[in-house]
ChimeraX commands (.cxc) that place a marker at each C-alpha (Angstrom):
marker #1 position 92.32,168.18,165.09 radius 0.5
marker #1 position 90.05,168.30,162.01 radius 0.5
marker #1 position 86.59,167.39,160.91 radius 0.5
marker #1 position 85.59,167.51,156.77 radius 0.5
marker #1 position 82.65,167.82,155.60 radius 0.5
marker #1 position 81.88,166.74,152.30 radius 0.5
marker #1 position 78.34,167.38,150.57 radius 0.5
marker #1 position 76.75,165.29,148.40 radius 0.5
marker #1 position 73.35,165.03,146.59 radius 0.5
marker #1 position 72.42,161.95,148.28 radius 0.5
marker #1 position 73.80,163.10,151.29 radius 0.5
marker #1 position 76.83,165.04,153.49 radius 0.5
marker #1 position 78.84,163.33,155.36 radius 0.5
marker #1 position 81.37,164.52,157.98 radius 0.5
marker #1 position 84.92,162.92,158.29 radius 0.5
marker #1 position 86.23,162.51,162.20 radius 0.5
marker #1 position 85.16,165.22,163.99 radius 0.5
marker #1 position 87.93,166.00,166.23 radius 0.5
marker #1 position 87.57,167.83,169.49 radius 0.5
marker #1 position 84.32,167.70,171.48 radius 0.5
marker #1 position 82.81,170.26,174.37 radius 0.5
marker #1 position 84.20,167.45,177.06 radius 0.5
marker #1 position 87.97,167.65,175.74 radius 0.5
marker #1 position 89.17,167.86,179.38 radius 0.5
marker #1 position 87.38,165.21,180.82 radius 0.5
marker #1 position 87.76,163.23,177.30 radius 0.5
marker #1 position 91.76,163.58,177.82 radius 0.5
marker #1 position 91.41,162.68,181.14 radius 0.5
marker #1 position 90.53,159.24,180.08 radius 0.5
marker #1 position 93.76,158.40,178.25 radius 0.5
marker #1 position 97.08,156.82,179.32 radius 0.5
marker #1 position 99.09,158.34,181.64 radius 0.5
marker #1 position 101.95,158.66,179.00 radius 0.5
marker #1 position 99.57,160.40,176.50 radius 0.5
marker #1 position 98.58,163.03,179.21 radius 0.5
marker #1 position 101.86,163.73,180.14 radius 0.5
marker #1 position 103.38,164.50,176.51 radius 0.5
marker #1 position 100.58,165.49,174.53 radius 0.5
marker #1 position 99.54,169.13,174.22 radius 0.5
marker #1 position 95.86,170.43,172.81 radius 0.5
marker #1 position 94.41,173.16,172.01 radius 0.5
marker #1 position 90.59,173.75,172.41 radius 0.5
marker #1 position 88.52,175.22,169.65 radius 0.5
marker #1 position 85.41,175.19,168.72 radius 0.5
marker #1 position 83.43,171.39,168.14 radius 0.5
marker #1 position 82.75,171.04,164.35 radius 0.5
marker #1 position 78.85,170.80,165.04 radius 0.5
marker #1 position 78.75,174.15,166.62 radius 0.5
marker #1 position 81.02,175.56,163.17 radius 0.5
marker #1 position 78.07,174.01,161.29 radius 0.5
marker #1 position 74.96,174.77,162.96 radius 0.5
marker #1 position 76.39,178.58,163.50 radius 0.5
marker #1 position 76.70,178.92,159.55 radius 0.5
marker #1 position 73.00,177.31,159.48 radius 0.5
marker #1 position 73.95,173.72,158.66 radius 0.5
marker #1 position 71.68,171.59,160.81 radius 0.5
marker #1 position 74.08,168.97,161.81 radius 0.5
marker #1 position 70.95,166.68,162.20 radius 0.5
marker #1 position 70.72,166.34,158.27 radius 0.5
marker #1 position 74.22,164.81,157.96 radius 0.5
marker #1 position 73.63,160.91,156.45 radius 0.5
marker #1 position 76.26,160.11,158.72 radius 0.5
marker #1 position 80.06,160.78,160.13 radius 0.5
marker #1 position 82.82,158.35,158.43 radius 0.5
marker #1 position 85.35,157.62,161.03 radius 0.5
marker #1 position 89.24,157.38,160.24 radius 0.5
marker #1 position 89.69,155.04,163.34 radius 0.5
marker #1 position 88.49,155.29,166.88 radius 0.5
marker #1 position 90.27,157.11,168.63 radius 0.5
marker #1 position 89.69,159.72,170.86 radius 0.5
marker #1 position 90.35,162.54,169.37 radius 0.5
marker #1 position 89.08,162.13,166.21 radius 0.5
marker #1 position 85.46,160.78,167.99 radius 0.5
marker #1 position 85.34,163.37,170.90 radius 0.5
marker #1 position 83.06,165.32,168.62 radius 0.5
marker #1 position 80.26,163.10,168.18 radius 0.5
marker #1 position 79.15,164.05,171.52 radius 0.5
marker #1 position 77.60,166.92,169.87 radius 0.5
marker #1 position 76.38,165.08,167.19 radius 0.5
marker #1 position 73.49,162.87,169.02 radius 0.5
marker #1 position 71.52,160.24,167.16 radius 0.5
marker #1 position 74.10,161.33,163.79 radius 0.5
marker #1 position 74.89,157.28,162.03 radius 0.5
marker #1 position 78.54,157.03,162.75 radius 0.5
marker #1 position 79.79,154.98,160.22 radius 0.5
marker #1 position 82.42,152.27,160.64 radius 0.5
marker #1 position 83.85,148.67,159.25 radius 0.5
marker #1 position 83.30,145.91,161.09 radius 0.5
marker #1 position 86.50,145.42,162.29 radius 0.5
marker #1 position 86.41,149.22,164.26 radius 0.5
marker #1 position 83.38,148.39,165.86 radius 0.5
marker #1 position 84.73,145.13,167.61 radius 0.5
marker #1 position 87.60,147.39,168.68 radius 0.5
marker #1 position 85.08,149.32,169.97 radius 0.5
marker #1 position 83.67,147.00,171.51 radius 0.5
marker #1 position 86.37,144.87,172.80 radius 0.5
marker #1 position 87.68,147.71,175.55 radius 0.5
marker #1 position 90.54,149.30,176.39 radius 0.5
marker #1 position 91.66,153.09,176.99 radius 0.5
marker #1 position 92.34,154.17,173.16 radius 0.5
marker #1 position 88.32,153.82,172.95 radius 0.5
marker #1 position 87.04,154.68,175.86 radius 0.5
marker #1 position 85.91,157.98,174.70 radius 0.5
marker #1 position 83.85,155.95,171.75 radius 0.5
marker #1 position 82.12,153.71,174.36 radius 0.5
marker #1 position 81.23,157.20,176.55 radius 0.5
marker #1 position 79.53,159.20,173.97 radius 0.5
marker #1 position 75.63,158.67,174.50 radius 0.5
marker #1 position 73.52,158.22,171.65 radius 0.5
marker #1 position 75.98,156.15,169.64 radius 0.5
marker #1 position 74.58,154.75,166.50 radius 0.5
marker #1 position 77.47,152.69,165.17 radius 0.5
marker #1 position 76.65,152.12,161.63 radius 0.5
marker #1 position 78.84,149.11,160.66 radius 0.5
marker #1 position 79.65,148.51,157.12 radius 0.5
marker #1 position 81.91,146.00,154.70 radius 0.5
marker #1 position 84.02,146.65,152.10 radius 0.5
marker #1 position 83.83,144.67,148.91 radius 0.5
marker #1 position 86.25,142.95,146.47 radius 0.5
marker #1 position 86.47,145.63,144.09 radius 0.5
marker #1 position 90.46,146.85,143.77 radius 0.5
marker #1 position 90.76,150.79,143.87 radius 0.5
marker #1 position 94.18,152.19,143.95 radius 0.5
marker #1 position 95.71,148.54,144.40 radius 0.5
marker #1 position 93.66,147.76,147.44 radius 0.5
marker #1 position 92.06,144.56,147.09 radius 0.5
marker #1 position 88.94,146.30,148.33 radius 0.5
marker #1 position 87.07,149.40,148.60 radius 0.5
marker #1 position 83.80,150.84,149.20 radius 0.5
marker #1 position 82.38,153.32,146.80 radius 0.5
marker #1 position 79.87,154.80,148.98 radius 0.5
marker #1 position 77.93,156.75,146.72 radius 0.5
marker #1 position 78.16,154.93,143.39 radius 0.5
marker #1 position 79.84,157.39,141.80 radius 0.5
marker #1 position 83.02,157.35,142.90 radius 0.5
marker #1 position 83.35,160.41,144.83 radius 0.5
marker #1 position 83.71,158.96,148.08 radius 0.5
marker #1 position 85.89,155.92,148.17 radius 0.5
marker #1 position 86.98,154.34,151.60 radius 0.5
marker #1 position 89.89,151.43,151.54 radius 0.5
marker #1 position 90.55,149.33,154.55 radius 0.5
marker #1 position 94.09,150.71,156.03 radius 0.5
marker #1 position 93.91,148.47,159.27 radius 0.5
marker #1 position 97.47,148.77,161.50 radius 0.5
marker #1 position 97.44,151.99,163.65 radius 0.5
marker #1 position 93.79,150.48,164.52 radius 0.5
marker #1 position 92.32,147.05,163.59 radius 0.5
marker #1 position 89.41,148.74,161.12 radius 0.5
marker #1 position 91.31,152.14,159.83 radius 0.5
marker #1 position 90.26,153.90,156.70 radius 0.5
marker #1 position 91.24,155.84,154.08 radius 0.5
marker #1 position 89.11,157.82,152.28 radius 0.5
marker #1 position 89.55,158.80,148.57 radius 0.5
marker #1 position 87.49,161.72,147.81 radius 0.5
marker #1 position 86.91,163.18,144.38 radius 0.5
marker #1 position 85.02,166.83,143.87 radius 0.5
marker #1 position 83.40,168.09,140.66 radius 0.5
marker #1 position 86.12,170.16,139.75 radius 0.5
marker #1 position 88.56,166.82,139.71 radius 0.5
marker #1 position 90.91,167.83,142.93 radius 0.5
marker #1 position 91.59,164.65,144.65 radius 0.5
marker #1 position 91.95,164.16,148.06 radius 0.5
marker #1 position 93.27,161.26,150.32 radius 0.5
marker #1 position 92.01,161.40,153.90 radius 0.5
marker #1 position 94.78,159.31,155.50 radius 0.5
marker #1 position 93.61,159.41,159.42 radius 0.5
marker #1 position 96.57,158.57,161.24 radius 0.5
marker #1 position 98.19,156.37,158.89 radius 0.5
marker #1 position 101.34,159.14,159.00 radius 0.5
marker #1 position 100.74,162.38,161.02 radius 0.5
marker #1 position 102.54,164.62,158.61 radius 0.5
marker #1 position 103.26,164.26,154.88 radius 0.5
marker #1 position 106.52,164.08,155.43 radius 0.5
marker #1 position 105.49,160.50,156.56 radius 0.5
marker #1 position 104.46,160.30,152.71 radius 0.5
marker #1 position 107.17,162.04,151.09 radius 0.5
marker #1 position 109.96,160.51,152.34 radius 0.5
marker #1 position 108.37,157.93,153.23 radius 0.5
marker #1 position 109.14,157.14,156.75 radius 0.5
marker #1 position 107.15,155.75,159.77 radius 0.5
marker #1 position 106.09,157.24,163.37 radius 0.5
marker #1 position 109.12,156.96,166.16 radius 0.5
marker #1 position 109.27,153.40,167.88 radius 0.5
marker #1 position 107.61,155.09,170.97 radius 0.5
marker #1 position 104.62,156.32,169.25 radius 0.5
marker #1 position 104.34,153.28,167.73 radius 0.5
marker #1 position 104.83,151.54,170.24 radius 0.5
marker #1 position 101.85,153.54,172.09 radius 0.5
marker #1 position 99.48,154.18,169.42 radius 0.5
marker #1 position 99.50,151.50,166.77 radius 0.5
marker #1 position 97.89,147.88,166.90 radius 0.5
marker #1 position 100.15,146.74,164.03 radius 0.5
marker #1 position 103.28,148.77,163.24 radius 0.5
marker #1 position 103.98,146.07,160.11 radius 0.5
marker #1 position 100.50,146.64,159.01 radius 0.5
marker #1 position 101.50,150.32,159.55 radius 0.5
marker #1 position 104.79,150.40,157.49 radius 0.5
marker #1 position 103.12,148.42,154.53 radius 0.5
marker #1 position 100.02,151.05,153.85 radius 0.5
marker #1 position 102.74,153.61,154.01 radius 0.5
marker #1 position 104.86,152.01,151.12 radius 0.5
marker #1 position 101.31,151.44,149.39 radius 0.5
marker #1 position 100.31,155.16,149.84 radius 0.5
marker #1 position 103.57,156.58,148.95 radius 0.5
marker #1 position 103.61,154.60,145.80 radius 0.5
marker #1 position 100.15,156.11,144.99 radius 0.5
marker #1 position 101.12,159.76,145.51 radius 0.5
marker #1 position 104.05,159.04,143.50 radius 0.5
marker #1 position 102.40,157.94,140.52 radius 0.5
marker #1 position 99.23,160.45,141.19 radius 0.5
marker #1 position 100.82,163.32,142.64 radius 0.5
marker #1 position 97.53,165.08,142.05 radius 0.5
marker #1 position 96.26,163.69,144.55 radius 0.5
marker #1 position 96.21,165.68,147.61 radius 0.5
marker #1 position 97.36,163.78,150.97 radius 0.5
marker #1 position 95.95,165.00,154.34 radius 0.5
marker #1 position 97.26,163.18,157.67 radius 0.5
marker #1 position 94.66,164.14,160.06 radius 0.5
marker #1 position 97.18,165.76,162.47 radius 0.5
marker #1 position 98.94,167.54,160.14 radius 0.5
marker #1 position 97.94,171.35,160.43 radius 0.5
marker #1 position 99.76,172.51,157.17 radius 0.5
marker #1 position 98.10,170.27,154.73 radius 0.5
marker #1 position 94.75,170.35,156.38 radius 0.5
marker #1 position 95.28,174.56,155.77 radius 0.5
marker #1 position 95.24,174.09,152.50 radius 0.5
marker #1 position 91.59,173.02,152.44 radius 0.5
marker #1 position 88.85,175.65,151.87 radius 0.5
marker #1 position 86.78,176.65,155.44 radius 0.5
marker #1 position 83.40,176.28,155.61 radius 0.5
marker #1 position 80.93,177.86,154.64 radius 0.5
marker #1 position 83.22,179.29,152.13 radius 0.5
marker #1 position 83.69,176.05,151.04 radius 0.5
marker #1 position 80.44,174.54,150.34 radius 0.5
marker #1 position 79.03,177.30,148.19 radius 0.5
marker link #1:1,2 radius 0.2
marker link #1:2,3 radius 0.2
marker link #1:3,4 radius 0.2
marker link #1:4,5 radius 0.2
marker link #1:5,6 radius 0.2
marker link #1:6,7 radius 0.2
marker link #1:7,8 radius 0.2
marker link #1:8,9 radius 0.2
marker link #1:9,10 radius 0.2
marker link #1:10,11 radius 0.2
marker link #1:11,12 radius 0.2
marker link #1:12,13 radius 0.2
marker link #1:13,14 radius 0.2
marker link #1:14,15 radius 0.2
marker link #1:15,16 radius 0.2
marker link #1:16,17 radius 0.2
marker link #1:17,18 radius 0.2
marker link #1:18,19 radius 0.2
marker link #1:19,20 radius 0.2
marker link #1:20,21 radius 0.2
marker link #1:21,22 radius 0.2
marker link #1:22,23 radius 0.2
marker link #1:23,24 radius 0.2
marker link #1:24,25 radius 0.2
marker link #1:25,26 radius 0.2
marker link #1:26,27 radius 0.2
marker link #1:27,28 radius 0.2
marker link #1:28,29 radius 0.2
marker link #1:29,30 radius 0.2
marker link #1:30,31 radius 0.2
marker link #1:31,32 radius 0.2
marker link #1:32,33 radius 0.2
marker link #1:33,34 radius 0.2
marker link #1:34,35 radius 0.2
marker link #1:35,36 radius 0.2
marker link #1:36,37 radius 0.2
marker link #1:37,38 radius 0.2
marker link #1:38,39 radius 0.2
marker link #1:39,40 radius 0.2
marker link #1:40,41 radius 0.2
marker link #1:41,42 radius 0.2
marker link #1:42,43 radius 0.2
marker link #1:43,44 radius 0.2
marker link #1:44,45 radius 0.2
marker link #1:45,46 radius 0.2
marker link #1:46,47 radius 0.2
marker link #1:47,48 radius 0.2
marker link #1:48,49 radius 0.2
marker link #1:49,50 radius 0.2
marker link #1:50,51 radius 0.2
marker link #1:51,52 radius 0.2
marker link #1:52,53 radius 0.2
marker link #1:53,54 radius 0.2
marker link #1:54,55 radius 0.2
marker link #1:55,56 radius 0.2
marker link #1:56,57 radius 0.2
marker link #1:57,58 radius 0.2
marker link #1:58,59 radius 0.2
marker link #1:59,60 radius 0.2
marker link #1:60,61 radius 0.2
marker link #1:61,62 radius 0.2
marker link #1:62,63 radius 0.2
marker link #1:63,64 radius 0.2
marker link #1:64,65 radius 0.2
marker link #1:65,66 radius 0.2
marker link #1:66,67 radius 0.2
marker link #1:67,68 radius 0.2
marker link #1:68,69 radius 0.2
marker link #1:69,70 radius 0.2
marker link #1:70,71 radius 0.2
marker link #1:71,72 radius 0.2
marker link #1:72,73 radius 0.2
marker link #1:73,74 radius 0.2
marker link #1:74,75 radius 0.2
marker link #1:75,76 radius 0.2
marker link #1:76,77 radius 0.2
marker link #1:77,78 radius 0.2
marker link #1:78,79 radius 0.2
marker link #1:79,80 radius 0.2
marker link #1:80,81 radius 0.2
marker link #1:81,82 radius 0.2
marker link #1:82,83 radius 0.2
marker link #1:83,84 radius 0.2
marker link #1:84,85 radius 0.2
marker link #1:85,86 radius 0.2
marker link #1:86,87 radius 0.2
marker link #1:87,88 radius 0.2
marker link #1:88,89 radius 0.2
marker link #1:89,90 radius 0.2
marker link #1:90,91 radius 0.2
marker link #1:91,92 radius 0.2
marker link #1:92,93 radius 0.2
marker link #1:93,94 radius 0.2
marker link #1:94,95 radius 0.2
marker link #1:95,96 radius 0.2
marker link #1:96,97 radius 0.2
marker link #1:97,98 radius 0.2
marker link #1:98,99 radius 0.2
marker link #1:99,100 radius 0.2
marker link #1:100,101 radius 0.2
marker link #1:101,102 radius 0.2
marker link #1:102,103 radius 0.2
marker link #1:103,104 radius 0.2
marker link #1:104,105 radius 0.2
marker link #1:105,106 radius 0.2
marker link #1:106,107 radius 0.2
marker link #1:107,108 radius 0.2
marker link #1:108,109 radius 0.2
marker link #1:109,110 radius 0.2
marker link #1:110,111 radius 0.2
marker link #1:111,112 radius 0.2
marker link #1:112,113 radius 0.2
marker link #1:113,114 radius 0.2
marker link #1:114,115 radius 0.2
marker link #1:115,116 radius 0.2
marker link #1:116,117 radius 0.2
marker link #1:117,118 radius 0.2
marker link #1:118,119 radius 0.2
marker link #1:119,120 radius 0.2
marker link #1:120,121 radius 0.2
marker link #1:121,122 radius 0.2
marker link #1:122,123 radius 0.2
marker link #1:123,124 radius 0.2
marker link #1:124,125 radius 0.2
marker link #1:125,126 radius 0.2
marker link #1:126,127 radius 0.2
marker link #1:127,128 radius 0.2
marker link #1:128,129 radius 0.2
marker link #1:129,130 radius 0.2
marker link #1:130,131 radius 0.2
marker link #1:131,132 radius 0.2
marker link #1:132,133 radius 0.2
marker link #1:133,134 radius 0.2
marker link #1:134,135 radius 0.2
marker link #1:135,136 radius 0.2
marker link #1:136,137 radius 0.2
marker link #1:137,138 radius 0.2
marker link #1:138,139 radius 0.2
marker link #1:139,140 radius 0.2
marker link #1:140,141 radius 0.2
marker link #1:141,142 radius 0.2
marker link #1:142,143 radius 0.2
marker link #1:143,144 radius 0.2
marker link #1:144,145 radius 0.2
marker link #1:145,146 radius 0.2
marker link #1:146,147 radius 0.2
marker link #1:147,148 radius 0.2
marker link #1:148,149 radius 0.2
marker link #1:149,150 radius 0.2
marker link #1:150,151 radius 0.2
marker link #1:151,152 radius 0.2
marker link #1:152,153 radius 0.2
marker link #1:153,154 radius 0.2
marker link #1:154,155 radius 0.2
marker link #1:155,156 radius 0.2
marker link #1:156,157 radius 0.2
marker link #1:157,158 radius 0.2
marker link #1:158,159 radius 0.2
marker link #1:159,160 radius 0.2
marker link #1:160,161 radius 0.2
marker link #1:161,162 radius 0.2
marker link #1:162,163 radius 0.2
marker link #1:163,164 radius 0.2
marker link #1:164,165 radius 0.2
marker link #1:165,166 radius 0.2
marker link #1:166,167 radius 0.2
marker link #1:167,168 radius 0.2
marker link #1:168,169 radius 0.2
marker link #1:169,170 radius 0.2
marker link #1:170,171 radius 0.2
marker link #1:171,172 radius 0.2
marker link #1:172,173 radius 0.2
marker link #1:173,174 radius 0.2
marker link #1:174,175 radius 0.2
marker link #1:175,176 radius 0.2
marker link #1:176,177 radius 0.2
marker link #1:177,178 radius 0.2
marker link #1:178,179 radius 0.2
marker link #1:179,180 radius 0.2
marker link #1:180,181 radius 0.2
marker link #1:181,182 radius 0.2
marker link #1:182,183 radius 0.2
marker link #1:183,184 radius 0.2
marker link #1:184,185 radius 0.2
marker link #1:185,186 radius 0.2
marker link #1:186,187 radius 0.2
marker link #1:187,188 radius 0.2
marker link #1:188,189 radius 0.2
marker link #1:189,190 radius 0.2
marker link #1:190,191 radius 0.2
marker link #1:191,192 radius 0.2
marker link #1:192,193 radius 0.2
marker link #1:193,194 radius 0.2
marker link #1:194,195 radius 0.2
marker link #1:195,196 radius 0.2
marker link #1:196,197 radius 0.2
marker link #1:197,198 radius 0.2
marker link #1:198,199 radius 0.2
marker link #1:199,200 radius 0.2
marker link #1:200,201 radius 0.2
marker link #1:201,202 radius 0.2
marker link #1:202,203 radius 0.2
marker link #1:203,204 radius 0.2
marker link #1:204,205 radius 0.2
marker link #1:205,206 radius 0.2
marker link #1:206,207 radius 0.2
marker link #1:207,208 radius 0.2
marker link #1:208,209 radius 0.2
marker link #1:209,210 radius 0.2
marker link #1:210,211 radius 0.2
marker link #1:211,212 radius 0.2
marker link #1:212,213 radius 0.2
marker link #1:213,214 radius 0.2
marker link #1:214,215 radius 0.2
marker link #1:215,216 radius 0.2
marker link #1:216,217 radius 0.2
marker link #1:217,218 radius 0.2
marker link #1:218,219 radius 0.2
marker link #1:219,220 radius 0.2
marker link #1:220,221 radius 0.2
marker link #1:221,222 radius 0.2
marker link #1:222,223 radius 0.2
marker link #1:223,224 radius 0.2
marker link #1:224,225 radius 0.2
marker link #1:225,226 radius 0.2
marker link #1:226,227 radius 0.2
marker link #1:227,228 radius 0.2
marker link #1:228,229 radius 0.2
marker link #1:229,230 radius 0.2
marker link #1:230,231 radius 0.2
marker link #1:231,232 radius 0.2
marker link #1:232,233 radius 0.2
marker link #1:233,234 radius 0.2
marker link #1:234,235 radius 0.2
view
């Protein structure tokens, strides 16, 4: 799993943060199935990565959640006190219970930092949130694999584009083709499989139409390999 940082003037943020120092005991609160066919690998949590390269994680204006799940949260349990932001609609999913966020109501510290999107289309989405005013950072609502999923739609200086798609697919093949996640999966892991299938469509109309645009499922190790490693990255 992955966390990306992207800096800012008025402020870094980190998105998902993927594996946490608890992994074990945060895997151990999942469904049975999950346990039994899902396989991890345990690395190093993305606040250690940053504080051992000097980046105080502490100065981070916040960490943008995908979705909720646990393995793209288990990291904020290094990340005490850090705004964790999210749209309304994650943080009554939160909220409302249930094993897929159990790991979310563990952490202590959590500073939920809810936040609406407004009418402004971006990308045919009816709404958006341009976080910084500039659009460099651009989240759409994506609900479907959870109630309040994001994408984000980030733009550097140089003018690479990025989509950050979460779960939405968990390869770009999901994209490319475009196809869906197998009825089990979906049938474990998403709220909303229709939901699902139309952001998909949606997406995979975008890329085709701006294939500059870089997409990057959250699981998917080859795209995310593409990126440049920090500290490398941020100089």
């Amino acid at each position: 799993m992955t966390a990306i940082l992207v800096r800012h003037p008025r402020g870094d943020l980190l998105f998902d943060t993927g594996f946490g120092r608890r992994l074990e005991q945060h895997l151990a609160m999942q469904p049975a199935l999950m346990r039994a066919t899902a396989t991890f690998s345990k690395g190093t949590p993305a606040a250690e990565q940053l504080a051992a390269h000097g980046f105080d994680p502490a100065r981070l204006a916040g960490v943008v959640i995908t979705h909720a799940h646990w393995d793209h949260v288990s990291g904020l349990d290094s990340l005490p006190g850090v705004p964790v932001w999210v749209t309304a609609a994650e943080s009554d999913f939160i909220a409302g219970g249930g094993d897929m966020t159990s790991v979310a109501r563990s952490l202590d510290r959590l500073e939920l930092k809810p936040y609406r999107f407004a009418d402004r289309p971006y990308l045919g989405f009816t709404q958006s949130l341009d976080i910084w005013g500039d659009g460099s950072i651009v989240l759409v609502p994506a609900a479907g694999h959870t109630p309040g999923s994001v994408i984000a739609f980030i733009t550097l200086p140089s003018g690479a584009r990025y989509a950050l798609l979460g779960d939405l697919v968990w390869q770009a093949e999901g994209i490319d083709l475009p196809a869906e996640r197998p009825w089990l999966a979906r049938t474990l892991v998403d709220v909303d499989a229709q939901a699902v299938r139309a952001n998909i469509a949606h997406v995979a109309a975008i890329h085709r139409r701006f294939p500059q645009i870089r997409m990057l499922p959250a699981h998917d190790a080859r795209a995310m390999a593409a990126l440049p490693v920090f500290p490398a990255a941020a100089q």
